[in-house]
ROSEVEX-380923 format. One record per residue: residue number from 1; x, y, z of N, C-alpha, C, O in turn. Coordinates in steps of 0.2 Angstrom, whole numbers, plus 5000, padded with zeros to 4 digits. Example, Ala and Ser with C-alpha at 12.3 -4.5 7.8 and 13.67 -1.06 7.14 Angstrom:
// residues 2
+-----+------+------+------+------+------+------+------+------+------+------+------+------+
| pos |  n.u |  n.v |  n.w | ca.u | ca.v | ca.w |  c.u |  c.v |  c.w |  o.u |  o.v |  o.w |
+-----+------+------+------+------+------+------+------+------+------+------+------+------+
|   1 | 5066 | 4972 | 5039 | 5062 | 4978 | 5039 | 5066 | 4984 | 5039 | 5071 | 4983 | 5042 |
|   2 | 5064 | 4989 | 5035 | 5068 | 4995 | 5036 | 5064 | 5000 | 5039 | 5067 | 5006 | 5040 |
+-----+------+------+------+------+------+------+------+------+------+------+------+------+
***
This chain:
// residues 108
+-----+------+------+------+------+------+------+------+------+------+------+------+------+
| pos |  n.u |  n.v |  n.w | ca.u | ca.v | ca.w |  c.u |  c.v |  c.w |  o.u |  o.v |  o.w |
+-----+------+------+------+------+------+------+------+------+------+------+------+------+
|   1 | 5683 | 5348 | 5626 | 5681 | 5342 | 5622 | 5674 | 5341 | 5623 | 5672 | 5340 | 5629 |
|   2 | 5667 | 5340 | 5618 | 5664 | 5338 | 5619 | 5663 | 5332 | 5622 | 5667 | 5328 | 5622 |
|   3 | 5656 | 5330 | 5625 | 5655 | 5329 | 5630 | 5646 | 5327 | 5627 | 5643 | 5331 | 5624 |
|   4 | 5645 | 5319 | 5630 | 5637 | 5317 | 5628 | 5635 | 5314 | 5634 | 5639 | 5310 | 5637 |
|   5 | 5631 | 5315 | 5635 | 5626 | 5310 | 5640 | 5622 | 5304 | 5636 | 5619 | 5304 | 5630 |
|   6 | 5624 | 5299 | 5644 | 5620 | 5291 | 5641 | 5613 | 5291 | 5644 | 5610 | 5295 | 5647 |
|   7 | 5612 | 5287 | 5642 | 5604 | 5286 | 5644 | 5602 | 5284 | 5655 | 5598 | 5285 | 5660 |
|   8 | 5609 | 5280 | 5655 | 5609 | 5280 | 5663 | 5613 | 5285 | 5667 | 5613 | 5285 | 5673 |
|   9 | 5615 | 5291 | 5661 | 5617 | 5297 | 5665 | 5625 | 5301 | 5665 | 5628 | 5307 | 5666 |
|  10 | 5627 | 5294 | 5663 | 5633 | 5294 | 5661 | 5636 | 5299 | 5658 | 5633 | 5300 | 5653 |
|  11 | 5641 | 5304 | 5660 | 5643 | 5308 | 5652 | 5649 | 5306 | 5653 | 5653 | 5306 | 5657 |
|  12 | 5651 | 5304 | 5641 | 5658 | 5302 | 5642 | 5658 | 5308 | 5634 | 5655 | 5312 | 5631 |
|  13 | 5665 | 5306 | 5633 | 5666 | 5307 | 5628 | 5669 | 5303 | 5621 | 5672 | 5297 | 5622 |
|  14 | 5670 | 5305 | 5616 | 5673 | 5300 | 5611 | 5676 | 5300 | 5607 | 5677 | 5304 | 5603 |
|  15 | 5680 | 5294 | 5608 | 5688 | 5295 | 5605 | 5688 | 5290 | 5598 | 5683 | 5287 | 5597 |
|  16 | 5692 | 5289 | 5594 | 5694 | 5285 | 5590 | 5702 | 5284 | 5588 | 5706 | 5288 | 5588 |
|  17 | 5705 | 5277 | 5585 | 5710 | 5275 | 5583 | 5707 | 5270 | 5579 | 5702 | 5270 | 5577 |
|  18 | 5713 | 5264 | 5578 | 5711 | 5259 | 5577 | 5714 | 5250 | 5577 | 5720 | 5249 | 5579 |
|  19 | 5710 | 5245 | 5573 | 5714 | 5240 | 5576 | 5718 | 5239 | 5574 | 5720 | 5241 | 5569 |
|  20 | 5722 | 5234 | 5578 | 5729 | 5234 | 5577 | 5732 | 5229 | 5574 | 5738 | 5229 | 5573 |
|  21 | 5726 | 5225 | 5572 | 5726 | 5218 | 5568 | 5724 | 5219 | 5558 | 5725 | 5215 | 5554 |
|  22 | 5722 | 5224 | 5558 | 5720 | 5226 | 5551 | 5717 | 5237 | 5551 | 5715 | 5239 | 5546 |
|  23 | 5718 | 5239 | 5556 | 5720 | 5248 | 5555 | 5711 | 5248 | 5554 | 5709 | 5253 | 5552 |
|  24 | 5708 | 5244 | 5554 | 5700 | 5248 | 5555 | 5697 | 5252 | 5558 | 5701 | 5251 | 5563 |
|  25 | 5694 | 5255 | 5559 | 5693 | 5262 | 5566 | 5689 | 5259 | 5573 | 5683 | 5258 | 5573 |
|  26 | 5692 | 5258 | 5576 | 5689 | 5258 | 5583 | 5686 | 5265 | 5588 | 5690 | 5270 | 5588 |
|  27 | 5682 | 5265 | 5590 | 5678 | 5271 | 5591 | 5675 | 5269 | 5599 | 5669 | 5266 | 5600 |
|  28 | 5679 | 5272 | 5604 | 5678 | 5269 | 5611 | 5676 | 5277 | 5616 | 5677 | 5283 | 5616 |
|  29 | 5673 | 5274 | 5620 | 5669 | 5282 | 5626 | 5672 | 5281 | 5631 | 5674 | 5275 | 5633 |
|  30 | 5673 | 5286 | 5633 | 5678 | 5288 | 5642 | 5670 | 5291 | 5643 | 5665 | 5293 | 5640 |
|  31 | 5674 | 5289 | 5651 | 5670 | 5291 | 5655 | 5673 | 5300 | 5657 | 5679 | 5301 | 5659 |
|  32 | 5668 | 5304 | 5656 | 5671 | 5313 | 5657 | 5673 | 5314 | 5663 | 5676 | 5319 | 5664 |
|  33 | 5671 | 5308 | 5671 | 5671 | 5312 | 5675 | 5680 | 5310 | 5679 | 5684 | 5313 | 5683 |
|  34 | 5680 | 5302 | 5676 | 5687 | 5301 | 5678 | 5692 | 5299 | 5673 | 5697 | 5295 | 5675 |
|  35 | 5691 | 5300 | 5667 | 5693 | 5298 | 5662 | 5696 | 5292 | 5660 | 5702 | 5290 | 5657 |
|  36 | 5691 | 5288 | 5663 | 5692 | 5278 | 5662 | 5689 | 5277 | 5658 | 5685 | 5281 | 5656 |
|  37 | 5692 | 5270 | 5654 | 5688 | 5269 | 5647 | 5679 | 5267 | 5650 | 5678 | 5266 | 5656 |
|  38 | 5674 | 5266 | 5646 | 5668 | 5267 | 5648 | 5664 | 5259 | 5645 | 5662 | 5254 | 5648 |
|  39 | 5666 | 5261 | 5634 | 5666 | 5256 | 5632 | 5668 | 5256 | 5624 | 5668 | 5261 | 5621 |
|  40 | 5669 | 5251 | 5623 | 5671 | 5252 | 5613 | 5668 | 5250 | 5610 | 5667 | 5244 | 5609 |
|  41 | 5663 | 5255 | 5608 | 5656 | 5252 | 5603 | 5659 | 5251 | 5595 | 5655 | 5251 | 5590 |
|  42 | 5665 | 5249 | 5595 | 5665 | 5245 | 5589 | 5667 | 5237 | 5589 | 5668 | 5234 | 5594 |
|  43 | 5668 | 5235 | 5585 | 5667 | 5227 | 5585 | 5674 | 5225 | 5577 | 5674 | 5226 | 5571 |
|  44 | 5677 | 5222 | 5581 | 5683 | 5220 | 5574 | 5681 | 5215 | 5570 | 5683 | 5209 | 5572 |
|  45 | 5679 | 5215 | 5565 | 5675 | 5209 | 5562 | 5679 | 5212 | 5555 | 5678 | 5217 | 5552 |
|  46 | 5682 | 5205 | 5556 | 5690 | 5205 | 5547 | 5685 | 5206 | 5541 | 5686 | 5201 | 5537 |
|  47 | 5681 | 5211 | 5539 | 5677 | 5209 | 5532 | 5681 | 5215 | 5527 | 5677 | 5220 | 5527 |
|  48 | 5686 | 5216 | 5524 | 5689 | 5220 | 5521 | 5683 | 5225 | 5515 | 5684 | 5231 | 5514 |
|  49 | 5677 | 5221 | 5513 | 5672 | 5221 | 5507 | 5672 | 5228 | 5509 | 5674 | 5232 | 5506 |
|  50 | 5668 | 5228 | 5518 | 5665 | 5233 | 5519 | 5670 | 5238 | 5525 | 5667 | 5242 | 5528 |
|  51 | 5676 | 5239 | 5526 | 5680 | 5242 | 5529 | 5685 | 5245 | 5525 | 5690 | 5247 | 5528 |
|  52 | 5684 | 5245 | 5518 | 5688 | 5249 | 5514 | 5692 | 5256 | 5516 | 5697 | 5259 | 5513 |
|  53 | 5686 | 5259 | 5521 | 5692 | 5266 | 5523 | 5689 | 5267 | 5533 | 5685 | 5264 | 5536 |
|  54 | 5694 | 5272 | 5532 | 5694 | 5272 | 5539 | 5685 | 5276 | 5543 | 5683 | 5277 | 5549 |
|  55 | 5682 | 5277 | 5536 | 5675 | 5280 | 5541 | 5670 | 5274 | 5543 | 5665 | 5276 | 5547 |
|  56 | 5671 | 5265 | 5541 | 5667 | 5263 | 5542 | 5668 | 5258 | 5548 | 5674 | 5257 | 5548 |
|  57 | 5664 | 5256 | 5552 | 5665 | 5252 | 5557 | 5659 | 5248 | 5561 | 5655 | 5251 | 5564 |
|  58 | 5660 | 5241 | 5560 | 5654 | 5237 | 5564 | 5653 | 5240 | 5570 | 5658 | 5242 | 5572 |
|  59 | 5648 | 5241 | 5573 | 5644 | 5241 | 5579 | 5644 | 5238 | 5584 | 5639 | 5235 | 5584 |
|  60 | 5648 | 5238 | 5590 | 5644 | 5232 | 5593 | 5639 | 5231 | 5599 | 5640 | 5232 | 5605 |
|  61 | 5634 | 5229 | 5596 | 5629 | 5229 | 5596 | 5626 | 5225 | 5604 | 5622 | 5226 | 5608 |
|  62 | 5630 | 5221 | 5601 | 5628 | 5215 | 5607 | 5632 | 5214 | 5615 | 5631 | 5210 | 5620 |
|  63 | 5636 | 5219 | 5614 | 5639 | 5222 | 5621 | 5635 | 5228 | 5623 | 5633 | 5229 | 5629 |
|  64 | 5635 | 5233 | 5616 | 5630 | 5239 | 5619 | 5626 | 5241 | 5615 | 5627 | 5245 | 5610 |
|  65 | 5619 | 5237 | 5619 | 5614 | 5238 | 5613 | 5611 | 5244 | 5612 | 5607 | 5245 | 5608 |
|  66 | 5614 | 5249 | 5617 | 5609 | 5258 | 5616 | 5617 | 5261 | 5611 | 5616 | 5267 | 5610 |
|  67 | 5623 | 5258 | 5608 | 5627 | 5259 | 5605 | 5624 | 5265 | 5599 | 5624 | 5271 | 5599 |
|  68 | 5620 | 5258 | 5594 | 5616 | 5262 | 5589 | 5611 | 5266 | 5589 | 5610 | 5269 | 5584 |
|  69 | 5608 | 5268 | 5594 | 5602 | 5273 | 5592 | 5611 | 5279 | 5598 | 5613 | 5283 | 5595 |
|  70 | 5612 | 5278 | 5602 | 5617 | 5284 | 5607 | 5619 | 5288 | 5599 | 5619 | 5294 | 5597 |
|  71 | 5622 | 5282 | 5594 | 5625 | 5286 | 5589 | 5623 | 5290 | 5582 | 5626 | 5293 | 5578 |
|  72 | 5613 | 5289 | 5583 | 5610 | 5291 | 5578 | 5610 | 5297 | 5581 | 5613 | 5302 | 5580 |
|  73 | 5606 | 5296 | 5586 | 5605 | 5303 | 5591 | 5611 | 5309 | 5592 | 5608 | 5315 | 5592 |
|  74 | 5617 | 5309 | 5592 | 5621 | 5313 | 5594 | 5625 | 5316 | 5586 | 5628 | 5322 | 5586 |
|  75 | 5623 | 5313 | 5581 | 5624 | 5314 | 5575 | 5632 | 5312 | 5575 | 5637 | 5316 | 5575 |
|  76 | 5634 | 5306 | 5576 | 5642 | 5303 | 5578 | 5641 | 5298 | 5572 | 5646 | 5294 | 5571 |
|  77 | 5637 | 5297 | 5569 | 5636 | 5289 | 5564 | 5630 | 5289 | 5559 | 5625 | 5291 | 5561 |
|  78 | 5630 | 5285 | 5553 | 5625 | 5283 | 5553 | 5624 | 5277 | 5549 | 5629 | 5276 | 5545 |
|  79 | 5618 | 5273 | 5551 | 5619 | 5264 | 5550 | 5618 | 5264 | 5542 | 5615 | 5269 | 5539 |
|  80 | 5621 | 5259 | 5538 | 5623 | 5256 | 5532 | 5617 | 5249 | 5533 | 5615 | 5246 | 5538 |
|  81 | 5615 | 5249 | 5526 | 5614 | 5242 | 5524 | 5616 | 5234 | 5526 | 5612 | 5229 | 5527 |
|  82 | 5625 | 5235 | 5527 | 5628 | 5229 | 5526 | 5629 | 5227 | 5534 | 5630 | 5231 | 5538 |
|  83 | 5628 | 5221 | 5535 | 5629 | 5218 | 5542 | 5635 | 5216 | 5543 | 5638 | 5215 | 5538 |
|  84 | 5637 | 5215 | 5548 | 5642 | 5208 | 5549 | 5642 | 5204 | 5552 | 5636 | 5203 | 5555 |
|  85 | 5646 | 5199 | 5553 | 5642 | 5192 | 5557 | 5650 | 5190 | 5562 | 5656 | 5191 | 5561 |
|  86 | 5649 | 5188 | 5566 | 5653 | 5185 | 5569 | 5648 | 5181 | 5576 | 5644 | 5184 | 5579 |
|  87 | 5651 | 5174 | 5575 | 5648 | 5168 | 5580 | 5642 | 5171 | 5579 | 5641 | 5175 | 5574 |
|  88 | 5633 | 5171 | 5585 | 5628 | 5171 | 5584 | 5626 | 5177 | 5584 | 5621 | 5177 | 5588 |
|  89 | 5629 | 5184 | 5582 | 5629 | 5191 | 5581 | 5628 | 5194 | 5576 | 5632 | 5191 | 5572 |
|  90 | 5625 | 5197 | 5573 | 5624 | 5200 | 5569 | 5628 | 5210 | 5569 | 5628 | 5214 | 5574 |
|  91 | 5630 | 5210 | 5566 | 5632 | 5220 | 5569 | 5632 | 5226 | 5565 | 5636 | 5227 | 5560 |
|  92 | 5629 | 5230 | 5565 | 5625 | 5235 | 5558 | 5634 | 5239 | 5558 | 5638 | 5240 | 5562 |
|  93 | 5633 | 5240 | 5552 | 5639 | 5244 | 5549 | 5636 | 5251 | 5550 | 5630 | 5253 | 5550 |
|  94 | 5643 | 5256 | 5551 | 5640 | 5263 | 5552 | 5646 | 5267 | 5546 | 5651 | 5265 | 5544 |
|  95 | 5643 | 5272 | 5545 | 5649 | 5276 | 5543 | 5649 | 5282 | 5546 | 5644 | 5286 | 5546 |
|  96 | 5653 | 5282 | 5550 | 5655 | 5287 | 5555 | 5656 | 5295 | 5555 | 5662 | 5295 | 5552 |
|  97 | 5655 | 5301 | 5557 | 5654 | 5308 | 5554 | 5663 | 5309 | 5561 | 5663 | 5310 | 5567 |
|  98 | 5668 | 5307 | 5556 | 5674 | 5305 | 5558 | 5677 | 5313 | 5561 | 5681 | 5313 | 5566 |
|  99 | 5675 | 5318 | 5558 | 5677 | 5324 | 5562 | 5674 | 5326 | 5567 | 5676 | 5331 | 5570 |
| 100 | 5668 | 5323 | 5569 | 5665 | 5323 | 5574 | 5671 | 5321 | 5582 | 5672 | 5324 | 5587 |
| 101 | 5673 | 5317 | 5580 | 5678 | 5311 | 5585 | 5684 | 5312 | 5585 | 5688 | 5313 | 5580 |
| 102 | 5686 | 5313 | 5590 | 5693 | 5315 | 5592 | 5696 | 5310 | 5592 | 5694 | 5305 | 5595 |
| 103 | 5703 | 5311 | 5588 | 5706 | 5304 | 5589 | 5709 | 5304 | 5597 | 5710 | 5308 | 5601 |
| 104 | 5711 | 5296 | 5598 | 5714 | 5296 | 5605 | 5721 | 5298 | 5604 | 5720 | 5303 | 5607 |
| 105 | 5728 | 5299 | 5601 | 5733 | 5299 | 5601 | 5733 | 5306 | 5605 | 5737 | 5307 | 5609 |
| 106 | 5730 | 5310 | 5604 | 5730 | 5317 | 5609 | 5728 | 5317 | 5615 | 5728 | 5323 | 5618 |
| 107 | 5726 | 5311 | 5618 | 5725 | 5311 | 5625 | 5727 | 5305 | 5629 | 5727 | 5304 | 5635 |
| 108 | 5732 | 5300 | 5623 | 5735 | 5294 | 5627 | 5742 | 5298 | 5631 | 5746 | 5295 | 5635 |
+-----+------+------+------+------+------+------+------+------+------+------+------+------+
***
């Protein structure tokens, strides 16, 4: 399984499924070295407009602000025009390079 290094050294890897409230893609990193969750850089914000299929997904941004550039850089996403909002947040929509990502159902 590939394998990325964070900026504080970290290497994890990346998984996706999704939620379980409306099937939108959630897109979360293990940690490689003891395979604990790490963090889920996406964000469930109910906006149907912009979640029409399974490669797009809010960011979240505000939990883990090196989220969007870790995902520019690795070539795992790239940022959309449209935002989303929930309470005083803002969150860049991504469409996600979905073969990049391994789903989790292969390693739950």
């Amino acid at each position: 399984m590939k394998t990325y290094k964070l900026e504080d050294g970290t290497e994890v890897y990346v998984l996706r499924s999704t939620y379980t409230s409306n099937g939108s893609l959630a897109v979360m990193l293990y940690d490689a070295e003891d395979n604990e969750p790490y963090a889920v850089i996406t964000t469930n914000i109910d906006d149907s407009d912009n979640l029409h299929n399974k490669f797009f997904a809010f960011v979240d941004t505000n939990n883990c602000p090196w989220a969007k550039e870790f995902l520019i850089r690795n070539c795992l996403g790239v940022p959309m025009p449209q935002k989303g909002h929930s309470g005083f947040c803002t969150y860049p929509l991504f469409l996600f390079a979905i073969d990049e990502i391994e789903p989790l159902e292969h390693y739950a």
